[in-house]
Every structure is written in structure tokens, then in C-alpha cells.
C-alpha positions, 0 to 999 in steps of 0.5 A: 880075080875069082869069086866062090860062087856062093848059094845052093843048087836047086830045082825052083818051082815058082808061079811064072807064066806059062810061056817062060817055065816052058821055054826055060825047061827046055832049055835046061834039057838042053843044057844037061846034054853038054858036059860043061855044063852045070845045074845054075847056081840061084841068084837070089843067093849069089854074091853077084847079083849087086852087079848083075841084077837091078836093085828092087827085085821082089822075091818073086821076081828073083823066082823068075830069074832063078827059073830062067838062068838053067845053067851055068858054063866052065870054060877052061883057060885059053877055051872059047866061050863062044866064037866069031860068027857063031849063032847067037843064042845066050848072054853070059854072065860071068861068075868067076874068073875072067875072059878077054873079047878078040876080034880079027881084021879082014889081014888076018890081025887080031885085037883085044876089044875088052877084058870082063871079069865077075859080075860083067856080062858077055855076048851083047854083040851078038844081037844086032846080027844074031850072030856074035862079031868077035870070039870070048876067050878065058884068061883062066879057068872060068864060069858063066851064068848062061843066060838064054836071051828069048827067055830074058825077053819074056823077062823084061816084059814081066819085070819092068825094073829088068828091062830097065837094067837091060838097056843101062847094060847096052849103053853101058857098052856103048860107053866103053866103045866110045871110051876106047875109041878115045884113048887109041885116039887121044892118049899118049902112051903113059895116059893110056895105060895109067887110065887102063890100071886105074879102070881095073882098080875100080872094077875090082874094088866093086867086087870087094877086092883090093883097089891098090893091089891086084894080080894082071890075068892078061899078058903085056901083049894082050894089053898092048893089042886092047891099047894099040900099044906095041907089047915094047911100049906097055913094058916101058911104061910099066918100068916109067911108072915104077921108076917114078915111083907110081906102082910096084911091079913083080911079073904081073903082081900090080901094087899102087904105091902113089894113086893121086901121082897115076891119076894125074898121069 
């Protein structure tokens, strides 16, 4: 599930207020010190930034972005991006590879709350608490757009159309709790995990991938936990779909072999 990254490196000098080209060359200062760390990437240029930018941005606009967005981020698989109870500082963006979001129970249990993948953001739990709720993990290795939050404040007070995708961003989550809170509560097993393929087709074919053929980054037991399924019951309805004639499964090798048959699940 990685995109090439496409655009060129460079230093942006653009007419944007005061306030945000100070704030964002400190913050590129700051970046330069970890060694994970990237000159960004500029999105004016990026093959993304359908998916991650409202539609509408004028050139200048995209200046302004391009001066925000310092760095970008490699997190190897299995690293952390961020942990739980971290500070919060930024949002990510994710530029290729994918990641899963893990939270803990007070026994000590951990459960898959999400899996992102290019183009989705990371990180918008932190801002209720200022601190993040849960810890980000790579599935393989990865990159991210780090995107300083008190910079994309002054953003979206410069850029109403920005302000505008911010908040369609946060409901967007807000959907997806509430999505998953009815699957764990509604949904038999078959429905959960057909409902869960057929969600990641059409994320994928967003990004220009294919909608009937994709390779699963996470484990069974991953989706298990993301599904509050044991890691038993995900193999089994694996194995009933493919009986059934409804996908064809080679280790994590997804094709759809009947897509009317699994919505109909």
C-alpha cells in the first residue's frame, strides 16, 4: 500500500504573514535536529494532495502550505510514530506506507482502533487533552508529512477553505468511532470482516490502486483485535469466504473473486 513520493525538494519563499514564516522556520530548525527527519516534500507537487488538501487552493495558498509542512518523518516497521500520553505537538500526514492506531485498556489488553494508509492523517486524538490517547505504529516502513498543529491554526484563519477541510477531517472521525462502535455491536462475524475488506478496497481505489486485488499489511490477529474478533474466527471467515467462492486468499494476498456476493454478506 505505498506511494513514490513525487515533487522536488526545495526551500519555498513565499509573501505569508509574519507570524507563520517565523513559527514555521523555527520549527524546520527543530526538525533538522532528529535524524528521522526530512526536508518536506512540497505538496503543491505531491500526488496526495487530492486526499489530503481541500479542493480550490490558489497558488499562493499552496505556498503557504508548502512553508508550513517543515519535514517529513521515516518511522521503520514496527516503530512508534508517537506513543500514548505523549505531548501533542503535530498532526501527520501519511506519504507512503501504512500504520495501525493502538490503545491499552487499564488490565493491560491492547486494541487496534484504526489502520491509516497514504493520504489519511494521524494524531487528531491528541488535541482534546494535548496529549495523544493511544500509540501509532508502522505496519512497514513508512513516512509522514509532519504537520505542526499551532502552525495550521494560523493556516486556517488565512485559508477559510482549509479550516473548512479541517473540520470535514474531525467529523470524519467522529464517523469512523461511531462506524465501529456499530460493527462490535451489531454485526455477525461474516458481516464484520466482509464490511472491513470491502472498506479498505475502497480506500485503496481512491489512491489509484486496485479495488479487487490488494495485499493485507496487518496481521489476522491485528484484525481480530481492530474487529473484536478472536484471531480464530478472522481465519475461519477468511476460509468461509473463499469456500463460498467470494475472494481468493494466498497468505495475506486478497483477490475479489464476487464483489455484489460479499457486499451482500
Amino acid at each position: 500500500m505505498s506511494l513514490s513520493p513525487s515533487g522536488n525538494v526545495a526551500t519555498v519563499e513565499s509573501p505569508i504573514a509574519p507570524s507563520l514564516r517565523s513559527s514555521t522556520q523555527i520549527g524546520a530548525r527543530t526538525h533538522a535536529l532528529k535524524p528521522n527527519m526530512q526536508p518536506a516534500l512540497r505538496c503543491s507537487t505531491c500526488s496526495l494532495r487530492t486526499l489530503c488538501m481541500p479542493a480550490g487552493l490558489t497558488h499562493e495558498d499552496f505556498d503557504k502550505i508548502d512553508s508550513m509542512i517543515c519535514s517529513t518523518q521515516m518511522i521503520k516497521r514496527g516503530e512508534a510514530l508517537y506513543s500514548v500520553d505523549a505531548p501533542f505537538k503535530n498532526i501527520y500526514a501519511v506519504r507512503t506506507g501504512s500504520f495501525k492506531t493502538v490503545v491499552t485498556h487499564p488490565t493491560g489488553r491492547e486494541q487496534v482502533t484504526g489502520f491509516q494508509i497514504a493520504g489519511e492523517l494521524l494524531g487528531l486524538d491528541g488535541i482534546y487533552a494535548g496529549a495523544h490517547t493511544g500509540t501509532t505504529i508502522a505496519l512497514e516502513d513508512s513516512s509522514v508529512c509532519v504537520i505542526p498543529f499551532h502552525l495550521l491554526e494560523v493556516l486556517c484563519r488565512e485559508i477559510s477553505a482549509m479550516q473548512h477541510h479541517v473540520h470535514k477531517l474531525m467529523s470524519g472521525e467522529i464517523v469512523r468511532e461511531s462506524t465501529l462502535v456499530m460493527m462490535l455491536g451489531n454485526m455477525r462475524a461474516e458481516e464484520r470482516v466482509a464490511a472491513f475488506l470491502l472498506n479498505l478496497s475502497k480506500r485503496l481505489s481512491a489512491r489509484g490502486y486496485s479495488s479487487t486485488e490488494f495485499h493485507l499489511r496487518m496481521t489476522r490477529d491485528e484484525m481480530g483485535s481492530y474487529l473484536g474478533m478472536k484471531l480464530e474466527t478472522v481465519s475461519r471467515m477468511f476460509s468461509k469466504f473463499q469456500r463460498e467462492g467470494l475472494i481468493s486468499v494466498q497468505g495475506k494476498q486478497i483477490r475479489f473473486l464476487d464483489l455484489e456476493g460479499l457486499r451482500a454478506v
